[in-house]
TORVO-53415 format. One record per residue: z, x, y of N, C-alpha, C, O in turn. Coordinates in pm, whole numbers, plus 50000, padded with zeros to 5 digits. Each point is the difference from the previous one (the first is absolute). Example, Ala and Ser with C-alpha at 12.3 -4.5 7.8 and 13.67 -1.06 7.14 Angstrom:
BEGIN
507805131949431500004991150119500005009050120500665010449998/498624986150107500065008250119500734992350109500175005150111/
This chain:
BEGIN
831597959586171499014998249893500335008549879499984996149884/500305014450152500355011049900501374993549915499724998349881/501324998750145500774993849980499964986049916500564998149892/498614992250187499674988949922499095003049843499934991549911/499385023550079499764999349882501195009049915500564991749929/499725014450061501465006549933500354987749957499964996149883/500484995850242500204987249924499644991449858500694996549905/497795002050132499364995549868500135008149905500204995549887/499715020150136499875008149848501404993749934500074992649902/501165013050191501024993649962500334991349906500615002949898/498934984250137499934989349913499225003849900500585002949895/498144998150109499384998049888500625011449892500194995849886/500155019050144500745002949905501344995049936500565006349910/499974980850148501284995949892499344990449966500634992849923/498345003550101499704990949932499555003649870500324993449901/498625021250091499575005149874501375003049927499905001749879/501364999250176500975008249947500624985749947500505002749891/499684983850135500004990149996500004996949864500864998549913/497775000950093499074994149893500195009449902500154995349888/499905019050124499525008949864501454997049913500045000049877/501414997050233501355001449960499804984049895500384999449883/498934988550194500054988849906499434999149908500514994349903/498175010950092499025000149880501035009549838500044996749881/500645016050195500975004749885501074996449984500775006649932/499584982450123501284991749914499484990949938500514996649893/498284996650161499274991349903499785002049885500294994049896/498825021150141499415003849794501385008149957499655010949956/501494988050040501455003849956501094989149942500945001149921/498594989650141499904985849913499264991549927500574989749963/498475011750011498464998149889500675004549867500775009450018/499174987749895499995002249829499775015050007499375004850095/501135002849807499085009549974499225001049912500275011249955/498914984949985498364998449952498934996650131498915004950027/502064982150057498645004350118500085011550086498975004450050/502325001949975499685010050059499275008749985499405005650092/500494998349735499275012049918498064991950011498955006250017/501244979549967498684995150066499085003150037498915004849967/502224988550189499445009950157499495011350019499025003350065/502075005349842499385015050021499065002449955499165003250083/500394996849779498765001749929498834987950018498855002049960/501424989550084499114986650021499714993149878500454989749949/498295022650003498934994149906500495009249827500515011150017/499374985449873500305010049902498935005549977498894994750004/501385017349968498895018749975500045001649795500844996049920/498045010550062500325005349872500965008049967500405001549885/500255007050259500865009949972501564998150045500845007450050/499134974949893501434993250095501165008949896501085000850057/498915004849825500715005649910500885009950046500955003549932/498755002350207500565003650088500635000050074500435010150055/499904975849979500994992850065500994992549928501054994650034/498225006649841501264992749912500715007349856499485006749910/501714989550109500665002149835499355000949884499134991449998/500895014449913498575000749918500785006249837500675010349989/499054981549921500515006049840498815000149928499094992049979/501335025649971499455004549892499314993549909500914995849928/497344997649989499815000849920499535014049941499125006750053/501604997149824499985013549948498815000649926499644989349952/499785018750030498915005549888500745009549840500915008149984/498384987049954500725007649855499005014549983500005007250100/499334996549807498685007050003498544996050072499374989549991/500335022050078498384992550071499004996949898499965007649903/499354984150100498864997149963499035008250042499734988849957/499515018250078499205001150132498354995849922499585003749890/499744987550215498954993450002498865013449952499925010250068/499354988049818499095013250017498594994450085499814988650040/499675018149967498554998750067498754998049946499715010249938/499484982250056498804995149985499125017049978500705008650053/498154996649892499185012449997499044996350135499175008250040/501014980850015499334997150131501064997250084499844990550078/500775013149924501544996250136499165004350143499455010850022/500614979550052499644999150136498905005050019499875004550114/498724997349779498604999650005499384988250058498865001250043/501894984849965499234990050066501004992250111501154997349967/498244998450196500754992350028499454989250033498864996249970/502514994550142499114988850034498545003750122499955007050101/498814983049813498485004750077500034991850124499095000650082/501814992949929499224986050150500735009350115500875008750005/498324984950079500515003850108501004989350090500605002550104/499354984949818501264991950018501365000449956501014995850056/498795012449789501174998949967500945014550087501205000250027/497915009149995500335014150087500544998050123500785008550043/498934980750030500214989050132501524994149952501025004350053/499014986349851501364994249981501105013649957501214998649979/498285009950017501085012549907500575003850168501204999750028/497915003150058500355003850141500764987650057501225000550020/498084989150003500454987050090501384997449958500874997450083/499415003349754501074991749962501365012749978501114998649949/498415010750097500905014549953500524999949876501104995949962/498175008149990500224997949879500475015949959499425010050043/501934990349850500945010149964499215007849846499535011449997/500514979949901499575008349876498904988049972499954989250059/499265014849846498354993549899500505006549865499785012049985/500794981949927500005006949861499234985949933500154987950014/498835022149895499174993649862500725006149885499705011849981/501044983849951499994999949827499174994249898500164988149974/499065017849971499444995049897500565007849847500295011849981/499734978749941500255005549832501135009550045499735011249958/501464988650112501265002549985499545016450079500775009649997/498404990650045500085013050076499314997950152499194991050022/501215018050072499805003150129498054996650032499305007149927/500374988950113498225002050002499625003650186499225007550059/501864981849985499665000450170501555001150078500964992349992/498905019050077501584996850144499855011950098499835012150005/500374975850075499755004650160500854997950084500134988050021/500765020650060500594996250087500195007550164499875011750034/500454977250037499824999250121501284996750067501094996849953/498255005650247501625001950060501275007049980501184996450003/498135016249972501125006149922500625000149913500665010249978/499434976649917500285002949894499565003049839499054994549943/501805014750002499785006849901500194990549864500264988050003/499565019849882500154988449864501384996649965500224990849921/501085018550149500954998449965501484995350106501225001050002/497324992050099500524990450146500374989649921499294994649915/502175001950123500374987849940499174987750122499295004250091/500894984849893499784989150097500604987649961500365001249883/499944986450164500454992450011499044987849961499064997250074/501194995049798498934989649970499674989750014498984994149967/502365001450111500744986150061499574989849850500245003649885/499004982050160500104993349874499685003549853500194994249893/499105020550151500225004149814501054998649899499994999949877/500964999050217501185001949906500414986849946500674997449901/498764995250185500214988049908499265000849870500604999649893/498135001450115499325003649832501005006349925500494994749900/499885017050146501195011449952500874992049965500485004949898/500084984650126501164992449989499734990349855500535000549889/498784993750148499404995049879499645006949869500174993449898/499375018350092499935007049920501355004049918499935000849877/501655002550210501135001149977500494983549883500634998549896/498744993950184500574982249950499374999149851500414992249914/498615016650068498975001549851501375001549938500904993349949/498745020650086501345013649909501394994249988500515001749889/500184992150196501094993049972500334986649896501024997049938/497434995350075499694994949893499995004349856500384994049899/499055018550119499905004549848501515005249947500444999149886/500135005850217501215006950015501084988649938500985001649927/498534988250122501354989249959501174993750100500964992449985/498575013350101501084996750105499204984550101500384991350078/498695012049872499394985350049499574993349883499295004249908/501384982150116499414992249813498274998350039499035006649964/501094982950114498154994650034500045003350162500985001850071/497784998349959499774995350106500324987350056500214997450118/499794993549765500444983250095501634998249964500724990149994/499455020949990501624997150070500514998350101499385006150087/501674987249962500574992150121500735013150061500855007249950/498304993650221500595013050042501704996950007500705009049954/500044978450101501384998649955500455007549932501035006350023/498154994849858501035007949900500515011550013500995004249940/497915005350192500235010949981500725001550174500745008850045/498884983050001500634996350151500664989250036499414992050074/501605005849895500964989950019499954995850132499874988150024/500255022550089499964993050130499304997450071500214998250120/498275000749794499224993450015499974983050105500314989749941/499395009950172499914987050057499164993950053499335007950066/500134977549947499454993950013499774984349931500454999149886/498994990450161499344989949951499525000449869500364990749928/498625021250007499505001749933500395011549870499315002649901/502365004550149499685011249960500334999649839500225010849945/499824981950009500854997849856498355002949968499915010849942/499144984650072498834995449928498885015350026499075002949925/501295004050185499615013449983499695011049861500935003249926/497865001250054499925009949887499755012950045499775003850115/500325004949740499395014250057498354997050040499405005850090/500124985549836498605000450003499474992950148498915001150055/502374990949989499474995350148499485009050082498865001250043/502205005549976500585015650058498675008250003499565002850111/499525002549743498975003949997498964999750063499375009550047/500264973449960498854995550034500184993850133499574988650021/501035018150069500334994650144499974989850005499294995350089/501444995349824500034981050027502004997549997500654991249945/499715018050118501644996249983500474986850092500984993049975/498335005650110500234990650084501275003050089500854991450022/499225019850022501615004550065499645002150165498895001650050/502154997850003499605000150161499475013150064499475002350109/500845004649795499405013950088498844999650092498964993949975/501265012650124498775000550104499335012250001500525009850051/497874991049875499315009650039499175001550111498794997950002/502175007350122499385003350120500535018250013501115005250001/497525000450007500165015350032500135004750175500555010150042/498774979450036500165002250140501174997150060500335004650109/500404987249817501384992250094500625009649973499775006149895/501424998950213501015005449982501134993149936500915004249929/498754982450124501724992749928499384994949817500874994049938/498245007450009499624997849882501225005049900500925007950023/498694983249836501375010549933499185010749880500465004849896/497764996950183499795013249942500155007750034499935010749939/500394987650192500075011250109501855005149970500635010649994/499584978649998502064999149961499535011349848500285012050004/499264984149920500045010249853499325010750048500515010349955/498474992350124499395019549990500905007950075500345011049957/500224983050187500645008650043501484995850016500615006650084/500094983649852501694998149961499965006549915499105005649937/503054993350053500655011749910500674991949919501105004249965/498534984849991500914990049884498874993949930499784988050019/499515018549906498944989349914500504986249903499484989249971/501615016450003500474991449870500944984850070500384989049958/499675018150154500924983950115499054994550045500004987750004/499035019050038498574993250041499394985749935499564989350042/500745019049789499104992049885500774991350023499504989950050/501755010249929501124988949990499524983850098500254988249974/499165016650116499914988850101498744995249975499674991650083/499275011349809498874996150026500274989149868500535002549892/498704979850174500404987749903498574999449911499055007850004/501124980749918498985000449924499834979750066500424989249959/498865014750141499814983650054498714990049924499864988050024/499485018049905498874990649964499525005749820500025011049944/499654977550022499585003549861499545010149935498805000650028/501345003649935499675013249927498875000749858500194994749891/498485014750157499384998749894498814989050035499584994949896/499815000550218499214991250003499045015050149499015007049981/501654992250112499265005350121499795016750021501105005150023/498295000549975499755016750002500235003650138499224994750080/501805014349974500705000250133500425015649990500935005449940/497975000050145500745019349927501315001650081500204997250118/500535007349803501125004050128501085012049900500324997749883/500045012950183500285007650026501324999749904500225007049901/500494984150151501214996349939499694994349861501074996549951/498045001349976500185001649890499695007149881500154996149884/499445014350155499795014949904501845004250030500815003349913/499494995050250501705007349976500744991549920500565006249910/499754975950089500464994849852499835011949910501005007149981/498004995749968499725006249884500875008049984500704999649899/499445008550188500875017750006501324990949996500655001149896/499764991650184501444993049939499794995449818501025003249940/498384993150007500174992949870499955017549927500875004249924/498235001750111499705016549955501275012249992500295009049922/500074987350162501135007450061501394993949924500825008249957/499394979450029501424992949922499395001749875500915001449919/498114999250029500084997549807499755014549970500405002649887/499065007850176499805013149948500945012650060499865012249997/501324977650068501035010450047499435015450075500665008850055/498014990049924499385010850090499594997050186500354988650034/499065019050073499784999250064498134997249991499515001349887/499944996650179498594995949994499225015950001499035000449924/501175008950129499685014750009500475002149821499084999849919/502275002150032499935006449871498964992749907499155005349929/501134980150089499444992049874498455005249986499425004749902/499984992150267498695007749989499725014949944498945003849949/502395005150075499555013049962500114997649843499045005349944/501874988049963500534997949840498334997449964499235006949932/500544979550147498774996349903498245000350048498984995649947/501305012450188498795000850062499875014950006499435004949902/500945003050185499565013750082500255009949833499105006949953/501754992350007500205010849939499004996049832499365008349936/500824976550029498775003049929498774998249999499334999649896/500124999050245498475002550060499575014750001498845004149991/502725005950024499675013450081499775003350064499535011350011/500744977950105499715004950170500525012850031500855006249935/498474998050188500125014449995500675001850146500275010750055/499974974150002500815006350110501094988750035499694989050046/501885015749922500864988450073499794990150081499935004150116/499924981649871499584991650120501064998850049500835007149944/499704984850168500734993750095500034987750012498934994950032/501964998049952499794987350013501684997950137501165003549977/498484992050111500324997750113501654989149985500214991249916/500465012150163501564990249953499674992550116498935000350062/502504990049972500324994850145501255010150017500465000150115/499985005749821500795009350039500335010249918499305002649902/501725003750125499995015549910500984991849871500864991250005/498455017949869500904990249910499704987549951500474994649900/498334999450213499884984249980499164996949925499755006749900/499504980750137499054992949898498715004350049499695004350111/499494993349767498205007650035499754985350071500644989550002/498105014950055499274990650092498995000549922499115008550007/500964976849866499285002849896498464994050042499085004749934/500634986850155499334991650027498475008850075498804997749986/501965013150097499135009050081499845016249966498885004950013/502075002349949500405015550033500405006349882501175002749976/497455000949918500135009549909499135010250069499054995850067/501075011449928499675020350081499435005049852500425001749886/498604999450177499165011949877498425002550028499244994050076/500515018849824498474999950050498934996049894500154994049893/498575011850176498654990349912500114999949858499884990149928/500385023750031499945002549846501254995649941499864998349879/500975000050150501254991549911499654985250054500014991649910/499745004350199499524982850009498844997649839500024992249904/499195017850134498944994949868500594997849856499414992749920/501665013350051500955001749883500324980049975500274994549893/499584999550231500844986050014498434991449938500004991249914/498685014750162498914991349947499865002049890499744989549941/500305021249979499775003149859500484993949893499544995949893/501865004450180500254985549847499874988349979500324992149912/499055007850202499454983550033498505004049942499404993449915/500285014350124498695004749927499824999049833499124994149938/501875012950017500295003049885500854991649909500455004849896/499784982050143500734986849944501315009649988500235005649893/500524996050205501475006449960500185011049921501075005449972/497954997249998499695015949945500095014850106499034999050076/501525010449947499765011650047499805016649927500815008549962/497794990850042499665017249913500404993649866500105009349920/500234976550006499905002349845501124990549998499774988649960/501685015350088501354993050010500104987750113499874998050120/500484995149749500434986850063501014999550092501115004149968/498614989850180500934996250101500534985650004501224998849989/497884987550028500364993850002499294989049888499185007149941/500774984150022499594989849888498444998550092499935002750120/498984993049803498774995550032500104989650021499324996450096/501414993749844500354986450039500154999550169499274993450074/501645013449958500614993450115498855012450088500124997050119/499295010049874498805006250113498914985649982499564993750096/500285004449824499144984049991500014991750133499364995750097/501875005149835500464981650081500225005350173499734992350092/500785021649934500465004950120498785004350101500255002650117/497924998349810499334996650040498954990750010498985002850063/501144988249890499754983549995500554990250111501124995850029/496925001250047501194995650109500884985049930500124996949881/500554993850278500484993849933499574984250101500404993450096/498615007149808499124987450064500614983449976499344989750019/502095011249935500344986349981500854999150140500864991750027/498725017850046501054998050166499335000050056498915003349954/501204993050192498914996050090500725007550125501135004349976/498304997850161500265006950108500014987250087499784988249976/500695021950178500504984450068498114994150035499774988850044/499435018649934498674993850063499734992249877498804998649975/501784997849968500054992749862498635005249908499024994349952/501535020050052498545002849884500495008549886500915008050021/498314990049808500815007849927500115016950022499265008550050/502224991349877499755017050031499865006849894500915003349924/497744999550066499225008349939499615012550058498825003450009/502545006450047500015010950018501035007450000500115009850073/500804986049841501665006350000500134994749911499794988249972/500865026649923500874992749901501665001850035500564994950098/500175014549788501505002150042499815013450092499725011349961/500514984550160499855014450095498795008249985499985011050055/499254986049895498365013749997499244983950076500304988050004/498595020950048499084990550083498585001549870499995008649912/499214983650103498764998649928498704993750047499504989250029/500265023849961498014996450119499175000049901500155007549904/498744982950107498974999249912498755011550123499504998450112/500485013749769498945004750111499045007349952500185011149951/498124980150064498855001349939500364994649820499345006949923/501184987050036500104989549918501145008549909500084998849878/500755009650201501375007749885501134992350093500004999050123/500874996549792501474996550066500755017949983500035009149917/500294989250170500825014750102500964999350008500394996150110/500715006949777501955003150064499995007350124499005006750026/501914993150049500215007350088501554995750061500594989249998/499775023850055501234998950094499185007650116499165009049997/501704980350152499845002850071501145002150152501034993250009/498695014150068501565003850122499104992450160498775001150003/501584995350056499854992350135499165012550116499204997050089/501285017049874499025007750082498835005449916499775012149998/499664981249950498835007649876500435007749891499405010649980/501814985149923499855009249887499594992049895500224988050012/499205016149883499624998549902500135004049870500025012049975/500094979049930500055009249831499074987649957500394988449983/498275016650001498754991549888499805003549861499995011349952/499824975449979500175003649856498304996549925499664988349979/499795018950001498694998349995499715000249834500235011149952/499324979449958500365000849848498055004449947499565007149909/499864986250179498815006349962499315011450015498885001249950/501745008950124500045015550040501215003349921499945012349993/500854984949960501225006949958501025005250090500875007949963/499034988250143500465009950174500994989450026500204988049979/500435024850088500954992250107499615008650129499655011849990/500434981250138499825002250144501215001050059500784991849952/499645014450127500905000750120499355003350103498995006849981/501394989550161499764997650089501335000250074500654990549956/500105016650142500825000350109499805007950160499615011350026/500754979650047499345002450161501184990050077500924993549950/498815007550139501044998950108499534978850081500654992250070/497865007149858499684989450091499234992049891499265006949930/500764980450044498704988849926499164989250102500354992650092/499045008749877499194981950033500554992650071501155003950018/498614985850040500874992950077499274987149924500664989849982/497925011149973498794990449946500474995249855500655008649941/499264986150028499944993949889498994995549934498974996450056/501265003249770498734988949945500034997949856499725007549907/500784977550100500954997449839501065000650021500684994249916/500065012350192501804999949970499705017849977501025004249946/498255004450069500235013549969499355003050147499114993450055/501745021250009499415006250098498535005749984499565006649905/499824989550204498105009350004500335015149953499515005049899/501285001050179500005012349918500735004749861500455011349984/499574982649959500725000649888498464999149855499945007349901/499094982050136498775005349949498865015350037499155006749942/501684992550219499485015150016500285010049917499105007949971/501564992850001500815011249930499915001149827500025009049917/499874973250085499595000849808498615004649947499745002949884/499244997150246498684999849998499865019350033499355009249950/501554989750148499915018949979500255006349858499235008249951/501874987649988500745005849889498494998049890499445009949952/500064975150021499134999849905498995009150018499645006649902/499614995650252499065006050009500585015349986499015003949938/501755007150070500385009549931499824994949869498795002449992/501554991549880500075000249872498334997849964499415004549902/500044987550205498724992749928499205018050010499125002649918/501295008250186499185008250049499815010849868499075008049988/501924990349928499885006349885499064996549896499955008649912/499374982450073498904999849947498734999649991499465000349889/
């Protein structure tokens, strides 16, 4: 008896020895983006850590002054105090009239915690497509991306614009799936060839009729960005963003590899008070502190949604313009950029404010096409401003 079990342990240990030996030749032959996957699963605000990451520089700080009531009022509900816990929420900054009025932060982090904004950067991106406009290196927006991407392919791709590109109607195959491992968003956050990636993605269906968010086309952008301004997407932002906002702390914007291309679509790194620097000139029609950043024209049109496109539930979209989202909320249309784990930059024109909001988790709810908590948070910010009078 004694014997007959030795036996079994026996076995069953080559069998664990078996299996653990096949399972690591398996994941040793997998890609490496799914391997890096696997390991991390899900993406963190603090993925900046795991990845390659270039310098946007700061020139002189700005630094935000303070309200004569700085952090005399906060949020009163006891719901919105509930979503600050539930949703872990990282920083609460209120700007009003270009100075500090409300900021709070949590989970340990401080005002000069960078974090990770994921789709902000697409707003961010768009903002770059202004400046390059004015710059000259882009004639119009309805220029034929061909021109600037030759190897451009597809059915459709001759008939492609920058302005397709904008308004998520490119009609290109990209697949926005965040759960699949074999996805090719999952291929762009954690692969090491962004620019071979792009290469393979077609332009299969008309362009400019259907609103289809996808990922892959804010990175177009950084390709058309990247060939006409001979810069990298980090300097161009530091030339015409960080350094004349006066951000006060280097962001990060994340590569696929060392040396490589930004991951323009998801992974600009920075914190609350330089994010607000991004609502302000949206606030301020392309204006910052007095100096002109980008034309008022094109902050117009970049928050205007773009209701001559329709979604696949065939309804207009009247909540996106070029990369900024737009909520009608309590009868104000609301710029905003927003990131997939709850970040936020709100552009509030009848307070004069801009909101930030960054945390680790959002809504899962919806209503309109905008996350439930995403009015949480605009309704906190107002109720601080309204508390001042």
């Amino acid at each position: 008896m004694k014997k007959s079990g030795k036996v079994k342990k026996s076995k069953a240990f080559r069998i664990i020895i078996f299996s653990i030996v096949g399972i690591t030749a398996l994941y040793t032959l997998l890609p490496d983006y799914l391997q890096k996957g696997l390991i991390y699963l899900t993406p963190d605000i603090d993925d900046y850590k795991i990845f390659d990451n270039r310098e946007v520089k700061t020139g002189t700080p700005l630094p935000w002054p303070a309200t004569f009531d700085y952090n005399q009022n906060a949020p009163s509900s006891g719901a919105i105090n509930d979503s600050i816990d539930l949703l872990e929420t990282t920083g609460l900054l209120v700007i009003q009239n270009d100075s500090i009025l409300f900021e709070e932060y949590y989970e340990g982090h401080e005002a000069t915690t960078i974090s990770n904004s994921f789709s902000m950067a697409k707003s961010i991106v768009s903002l770059l497509v202004g400046c390059a406009l004015h710059d000259g290196y882009i004639h119009s927006l309805d220029d034929k991306v061909v021109k600037y991407l030759p190897w451009l392919k597809g059915p459709h791709s001759k008939s492609l614009t920058i302005r397709h590109l904008l308004t998520m109607s490119s009609g290109s195959g990209w697949d926005e799936h965040y759960s699949s491992p074999f996805s090719i968003t999952t291929r762009a956050y954690y692969g090491r060839d962004l620019p071979g990636t792009m290469k393979k993605v077609k332009i299969l269906n008309h362009p400019g009729i259907m609103f289809n968010y996808r990922s892959g086309d804010t990175q177009f952008l950084e390709r058309i960005l990247t060939s006409t301004t001979g810069m990298s997407l980090a300097e161009y932002a530091s030339e015409k963003l960080w350094q004349p906002l006066g951000a006060e702390t280097p962001a990060l914007w994340s590569l696929d590899r060392r040396q490589g291309t930004e991951k323009a679509y998801c992974c600009f790194n920075s914190t609350p008070r330089d994010f607000a620097r991004i609502g302000s000139i949206v606030l301020n029609k392309g204006e910052f502190m007095g100096k002109r950043i980008l034309s008022a024209d094109f902050i117009r049109e970049m928050t205007t949604p773009v209701k001559y496109l329709t979604n696949k539930e065939a309804q207009m979209v009247d909540y996106y313009g070029l990369h900024w989202w737009i909520m009608d909320f309590e009868g104000e249309k609301i710029p905003y950029a927003r990131g997939i784990l709850g970040q936020y930059i709100f552009v509030v024109p009848s307070h004069n404010a801009v909101l930030v909001r960054l945390g680790h988790q959002r809504s899962k709810e919806y209503r309109n096409h905008h996350p439930l908590d995403a009015y949480t948070w605009l309704r906190a910010g107002i109720d601080i401003i309204e508390q001042r009078n």
